[in-house]
C-alpha positions in Angstrom: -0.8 116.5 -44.7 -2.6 113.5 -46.5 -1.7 110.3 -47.5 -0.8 109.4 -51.3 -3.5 107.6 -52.9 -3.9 103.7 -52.0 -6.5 101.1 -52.3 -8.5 100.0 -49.2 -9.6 96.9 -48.4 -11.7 95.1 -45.3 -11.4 91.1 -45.2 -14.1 89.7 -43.0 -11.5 86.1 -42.1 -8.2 85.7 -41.6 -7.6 83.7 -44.4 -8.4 86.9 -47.2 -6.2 88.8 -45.0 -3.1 86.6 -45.7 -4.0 86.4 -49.6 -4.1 89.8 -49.7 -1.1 90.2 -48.1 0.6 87.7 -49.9 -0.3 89.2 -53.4 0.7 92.7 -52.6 4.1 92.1 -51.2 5.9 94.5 -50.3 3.3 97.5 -51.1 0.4 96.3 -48.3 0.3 97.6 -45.2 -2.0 96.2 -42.1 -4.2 98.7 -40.6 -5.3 97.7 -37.0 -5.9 100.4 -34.7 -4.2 102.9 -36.8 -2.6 104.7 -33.9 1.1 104.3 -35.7 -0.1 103.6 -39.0 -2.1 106.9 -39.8 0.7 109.2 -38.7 2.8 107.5 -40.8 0.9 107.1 -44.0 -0.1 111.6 -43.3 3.2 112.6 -43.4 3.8 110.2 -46.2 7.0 108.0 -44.4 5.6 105.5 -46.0 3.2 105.0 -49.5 1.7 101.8 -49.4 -0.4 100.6 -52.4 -2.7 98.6 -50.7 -4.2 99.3 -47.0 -6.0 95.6 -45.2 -8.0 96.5 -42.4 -8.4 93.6 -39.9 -11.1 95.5 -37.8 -13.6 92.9 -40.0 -11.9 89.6 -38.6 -14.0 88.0 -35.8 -11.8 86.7 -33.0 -9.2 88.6 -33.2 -10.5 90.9 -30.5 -11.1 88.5 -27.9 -9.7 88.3 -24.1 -9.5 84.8 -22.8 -7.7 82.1 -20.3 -6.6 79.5 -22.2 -4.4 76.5 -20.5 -3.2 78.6 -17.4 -2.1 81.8 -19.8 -4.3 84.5 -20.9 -4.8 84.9 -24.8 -5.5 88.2 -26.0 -6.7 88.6 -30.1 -4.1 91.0 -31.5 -6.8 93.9 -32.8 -8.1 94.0 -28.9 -7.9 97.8 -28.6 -5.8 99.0 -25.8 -8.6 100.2 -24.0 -9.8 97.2 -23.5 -6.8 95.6 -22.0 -7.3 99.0 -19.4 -10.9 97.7 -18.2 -10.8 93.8 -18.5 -11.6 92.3 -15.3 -9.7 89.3 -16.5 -7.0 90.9 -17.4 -6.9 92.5 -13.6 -7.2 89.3 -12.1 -4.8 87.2 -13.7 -2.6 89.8 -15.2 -2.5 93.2 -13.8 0.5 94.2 -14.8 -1.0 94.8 -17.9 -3.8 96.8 -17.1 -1.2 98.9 -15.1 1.1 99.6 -17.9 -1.8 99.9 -20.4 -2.7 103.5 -18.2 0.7 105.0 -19.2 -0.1 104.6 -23.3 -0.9 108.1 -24.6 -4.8 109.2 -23.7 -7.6 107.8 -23.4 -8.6 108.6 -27.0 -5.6 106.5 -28.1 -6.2 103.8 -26.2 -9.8 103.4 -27.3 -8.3 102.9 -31.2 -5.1 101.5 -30.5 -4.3 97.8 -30.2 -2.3 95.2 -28.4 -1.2 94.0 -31.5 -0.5 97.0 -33.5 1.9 97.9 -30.8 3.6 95.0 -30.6 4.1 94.8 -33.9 5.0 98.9 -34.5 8.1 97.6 -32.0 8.7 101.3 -30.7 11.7 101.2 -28.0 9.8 103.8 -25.6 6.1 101.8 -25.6 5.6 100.2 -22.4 3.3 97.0 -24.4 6.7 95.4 -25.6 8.5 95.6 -22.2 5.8 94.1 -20.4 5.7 90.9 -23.0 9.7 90.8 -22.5 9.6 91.3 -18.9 6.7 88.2 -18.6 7.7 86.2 -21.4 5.0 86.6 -23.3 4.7 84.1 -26.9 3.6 85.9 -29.7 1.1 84.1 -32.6 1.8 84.6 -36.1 -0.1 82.8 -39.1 1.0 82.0 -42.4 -0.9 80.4 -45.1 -2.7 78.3 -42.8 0.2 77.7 -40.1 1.0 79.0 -36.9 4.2 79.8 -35.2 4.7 80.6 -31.5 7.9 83.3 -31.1 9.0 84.4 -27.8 8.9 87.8 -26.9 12.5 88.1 -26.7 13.2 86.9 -30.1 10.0 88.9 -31.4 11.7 92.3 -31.2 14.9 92.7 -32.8 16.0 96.2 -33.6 14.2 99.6 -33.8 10.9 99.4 -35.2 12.0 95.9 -36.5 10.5 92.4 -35.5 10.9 88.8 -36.7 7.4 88.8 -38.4 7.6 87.6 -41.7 6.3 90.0 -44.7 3.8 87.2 -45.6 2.8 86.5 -42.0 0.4 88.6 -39.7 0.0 88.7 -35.9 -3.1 86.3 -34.7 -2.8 87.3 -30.2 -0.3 86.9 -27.8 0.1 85.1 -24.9 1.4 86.1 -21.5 1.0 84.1 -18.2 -1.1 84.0 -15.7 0.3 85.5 -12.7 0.7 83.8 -8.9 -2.1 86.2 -6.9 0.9 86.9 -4.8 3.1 88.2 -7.6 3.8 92.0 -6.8 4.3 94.5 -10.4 4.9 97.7 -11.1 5.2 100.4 -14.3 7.5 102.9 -13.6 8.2 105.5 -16.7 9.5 109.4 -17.1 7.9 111.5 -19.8 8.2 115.4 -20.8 4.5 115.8 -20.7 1.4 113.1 -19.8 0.7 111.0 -23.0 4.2 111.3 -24.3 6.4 108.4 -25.2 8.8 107.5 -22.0 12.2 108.9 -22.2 12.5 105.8 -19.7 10.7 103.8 -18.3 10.8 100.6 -16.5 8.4 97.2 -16.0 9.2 94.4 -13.2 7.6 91.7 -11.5 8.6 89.9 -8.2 7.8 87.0 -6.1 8.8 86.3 -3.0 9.5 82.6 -1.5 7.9 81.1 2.0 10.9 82.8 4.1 10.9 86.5 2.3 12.8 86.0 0.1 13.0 87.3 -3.6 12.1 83.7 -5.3 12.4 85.7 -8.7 12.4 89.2 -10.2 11.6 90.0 -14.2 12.7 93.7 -15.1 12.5 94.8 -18.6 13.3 98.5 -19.3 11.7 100.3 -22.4 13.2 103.6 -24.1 17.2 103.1 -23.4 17.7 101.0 -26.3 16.6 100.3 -29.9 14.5 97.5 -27.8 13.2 97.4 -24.9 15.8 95.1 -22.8 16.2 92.8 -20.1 18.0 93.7 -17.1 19.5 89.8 -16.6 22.1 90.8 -14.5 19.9 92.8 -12.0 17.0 90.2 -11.8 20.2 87.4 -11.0 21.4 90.0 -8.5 18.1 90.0 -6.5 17.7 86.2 -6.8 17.9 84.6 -2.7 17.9 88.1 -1.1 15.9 89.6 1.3 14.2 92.8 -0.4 16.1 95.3 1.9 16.7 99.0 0.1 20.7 98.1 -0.4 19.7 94.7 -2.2 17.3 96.9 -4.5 19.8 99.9 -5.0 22.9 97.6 -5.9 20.5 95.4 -8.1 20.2 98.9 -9.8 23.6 99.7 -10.3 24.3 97.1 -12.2 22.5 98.8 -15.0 25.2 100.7 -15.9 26.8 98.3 -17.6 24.3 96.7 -19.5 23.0 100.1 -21.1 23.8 102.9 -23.6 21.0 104.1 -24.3 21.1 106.7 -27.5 21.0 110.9 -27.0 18.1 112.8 -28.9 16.7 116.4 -28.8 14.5 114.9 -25.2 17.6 113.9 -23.8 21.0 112.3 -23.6 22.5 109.2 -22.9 23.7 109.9 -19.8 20.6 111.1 -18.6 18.4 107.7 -19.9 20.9 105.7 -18.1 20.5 107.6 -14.7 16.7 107.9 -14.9 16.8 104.9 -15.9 18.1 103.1 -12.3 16.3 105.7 -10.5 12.9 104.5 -12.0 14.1 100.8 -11.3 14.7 101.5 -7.4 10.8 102.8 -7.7 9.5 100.1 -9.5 11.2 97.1 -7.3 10.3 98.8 -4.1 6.8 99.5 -5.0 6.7 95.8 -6.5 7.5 94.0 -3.7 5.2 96.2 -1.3 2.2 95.0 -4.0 4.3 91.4 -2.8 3.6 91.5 0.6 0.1 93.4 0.4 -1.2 90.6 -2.2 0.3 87.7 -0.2 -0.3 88.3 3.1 
């Protein structure tokens, strides 16, 4: 199919951007990477009257440590994220989950922002910002707000980014050099969206034990979620396979994840404590290999 007729336009600053957006309220749409967008507009979900392609904005493509966190320009394509030497140094978490996103052709047009923004439950770019606390920039008419990651997303495909407001980068930590990470995810087929999946990082304190653990678990909910009870679990503990297992079991209660024609509930939930074991175990063996 093709889209329905719309105007295009390509704003060189950020500032023609937001008058374009504000003046076509609610008919614009943002086009960054165009990854979720394009789908979208072809089957004709959705007929916007006016299309504002950012790709013209200088700086909003950049990757750069800024005050101890690492600021990434929200139309920095996904592929980028993949290959940044920066971004394996001082955030590899990242890179890692940034492997799992569809093929390499995607990831060469997607973005960091667009995914963020696009807010789909199975992507693995949201759970990492909730698992690291990642801040998220948005302008407005000249002014900036900061919202954490976990007030960012806030139902299905819906965040707390304002119709006049557009995403400037985001900003996730920079990670101890001892901090062990994984990505742990299930699809049908390579490239697909995760029926589950799972992000964590770990750190370990001078006697061996888990200091802290961040979990976040993408495609069981109409977010990705938090695992609060599990990472509290873990807290103190040595990193022995019983700790890990019963850290996992404690999923059951904090998830219900929806049934679809890829599969049930029941299912999600399983897979998804399954994939958690994984990605804690191989996490805290990146630990000990990146500490010692």
């Amino acid at each position: 199919m093709k889209p329905a007729p719309f105007e295009y336009i390509a704003p060189e600053s950020l500032e023609e951007a937001l008058e374009a957006l504000r003046q076509n309220i609610p008919d614009a749409r943002l086009l960054a990477g165009g990854q979720s967008l394009m789908p979208l507009l072809n089957l004709r979900l959705i007929k916007p009257k006016i299309i504002i392609d950012l790709n013209r904005i200088s700086g909003l493509n950049s990757i750069k440590e800024v005050s101890g966190r690492l600021s990434i320009g929200a139309t920095t394509r996904q592929s980028s994220l993949e290959r940044s030497q920066l971004v394996r140094e001082r955030c590899p978490i990242l890179a890692e989950a940034t492997k799992h996103i569809g093929h390499a052709a995607i990831r060469h047009r997607g973005t960091i922002g667009g995914s963020l923004v696009h807010a789909d439950p199975a992507a693995e770019l949201p759970a990492v910002a909730l698992a690291l606390d990642a801040k998220l920039e948005v302008i407005r008419d000249g002014l900036s707000r900061a919202i954490p990651a976990e007030e960012f997303f806030i139902d299905y495909l819906t965040t707390a980014l304002g119709p006049e407001e557009i995403l400037r980068a985001v900003f996730f930590p920079v990670l101890r050099p001892s901090t062990g990470y994984a990505v742990e995810e299930l699809t049908r087929r390579h490239g697909d969206f995760a029926i589950a999946g799972v992000a964590t990082a770990v750190d370990l304190d001078g006697e061996a034990k888990i200091a802290g653990a961040r979990i976040a678990l993408f495609g069981v909910a109409p977010t990705a979620v938090r695992a609060r009870r599990a990472e509290a679990a873990l807290k103190g503990q040595k990193p022995e396979a019983d700790v890990i297992r019963y850290a996992a079991t404690l999923l059951d209660d904090a998830l219900d994840p929806p049934s679809d024609i890829h599969a049930s509930g029941a299912y999600r939930k399983h897979v998804a404590a399954v994939l958690t074991v994984r990605a804690l175990e191989r996490a805290f063996q990146v630990c000990q290999k990146r500490g010692a």
